[in-house]
N, C-alpha and C positions, 0 to 999 in steps of 0.2 A: 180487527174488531175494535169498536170505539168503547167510551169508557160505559156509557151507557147498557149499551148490548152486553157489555161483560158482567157488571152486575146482574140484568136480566138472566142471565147465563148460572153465575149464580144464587140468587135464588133459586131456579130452577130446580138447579141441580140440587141443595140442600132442603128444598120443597120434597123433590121426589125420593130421595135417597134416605132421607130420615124420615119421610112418611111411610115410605115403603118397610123402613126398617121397625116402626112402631105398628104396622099390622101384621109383619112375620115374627117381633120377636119383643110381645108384649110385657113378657116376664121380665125379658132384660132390662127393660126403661124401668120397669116398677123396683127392680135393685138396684138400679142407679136412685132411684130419688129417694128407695128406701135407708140408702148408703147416704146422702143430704140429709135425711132427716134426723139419723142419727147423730151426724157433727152437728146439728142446733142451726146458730146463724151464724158457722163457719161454712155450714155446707148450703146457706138460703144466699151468702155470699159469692160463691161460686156459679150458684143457679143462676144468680141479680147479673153477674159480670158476664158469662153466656149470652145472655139474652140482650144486654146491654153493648156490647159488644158487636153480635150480628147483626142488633138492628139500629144501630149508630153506621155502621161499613155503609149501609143500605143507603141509609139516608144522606150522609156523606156524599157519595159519587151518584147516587138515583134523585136529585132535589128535583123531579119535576109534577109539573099539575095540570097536565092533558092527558085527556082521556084516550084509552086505556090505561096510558102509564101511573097516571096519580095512582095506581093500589097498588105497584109496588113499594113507593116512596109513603104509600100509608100502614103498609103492611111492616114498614121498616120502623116506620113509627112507633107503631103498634110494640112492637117487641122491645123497641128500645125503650120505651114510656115503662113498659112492666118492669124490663131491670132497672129502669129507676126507683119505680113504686117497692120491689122488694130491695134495694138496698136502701133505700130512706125508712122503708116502714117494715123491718125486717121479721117482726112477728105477724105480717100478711105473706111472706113467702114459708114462712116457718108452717104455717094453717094450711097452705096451698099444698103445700109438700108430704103432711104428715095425713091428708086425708084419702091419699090412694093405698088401697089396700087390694088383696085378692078376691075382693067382692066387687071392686069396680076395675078390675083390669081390662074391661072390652072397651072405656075411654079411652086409651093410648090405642087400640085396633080403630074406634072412630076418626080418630085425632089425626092419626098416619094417613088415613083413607082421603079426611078431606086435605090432607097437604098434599097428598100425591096429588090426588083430581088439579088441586090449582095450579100445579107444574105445567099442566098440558099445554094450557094454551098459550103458556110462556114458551115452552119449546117451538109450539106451533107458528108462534110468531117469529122468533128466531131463524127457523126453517124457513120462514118468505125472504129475510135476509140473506142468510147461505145462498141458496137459490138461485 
């Protein structure tokens, strides 16, 4: 599998397997973030490097801009741009963090639902490969 595919590969998998995991197990993500909120911006630092992390990998080995593929290299973007924004502006990931509570826990059931759906068609394609 080339390097491309492999990324495609995972996202996929971190699409469906952490969406999946935020519409079975809503409560968990909400103690994880409510466990960030408490360390302050020790814990919006950890969020920042996360998301700066998986979506630096992305963009790293996924640099391209034909369609279909440009969304995953903007989807890498995307993630990578926010742990910039919470580590450069760290009382934006501090606000971001501290405002999920047990009154909006069915956003992390949303949130899961549409990562999972976008896995699909990445699998989907994948699968014309294998094939």
């Amino acid at each position: 599998m080339n390097t491309i595919n492999s990324i495609t590969l995972f996202v996929a998998l971190n699409l469906l397997i952490v969406g999946l995991s935020h519409v079975l197990q809503p409560r968990m993500w909400l103690c994880f973030f409510q466990l960030l909120t408490k360390k302050g911006i020790a814990g919006n630092a950890i969020n920042a490097l996360l998301h700066f992390g998986f979506g630096s990998l992305i963009v790293s080995f996924h640099f391209l801009w034909s369609w279909p593929r440009v969304l995953i290299t903007f989807y890498g973007a995307l993630v990578a741009l926010k742990g910039i924004i919470y580590l450069f502006f760290s009382s934006i990931g501090v606000k971001s963090v501290s405002s999920l509570n047990e009154n909006n826990i069915n956003k992390f059931k949303w949130a899961g639902l549409v990562m999972a759906v976008l896995s699909i068609p990445l699998f989907y394609n994948l699968s014309n490969i294998w094939i």
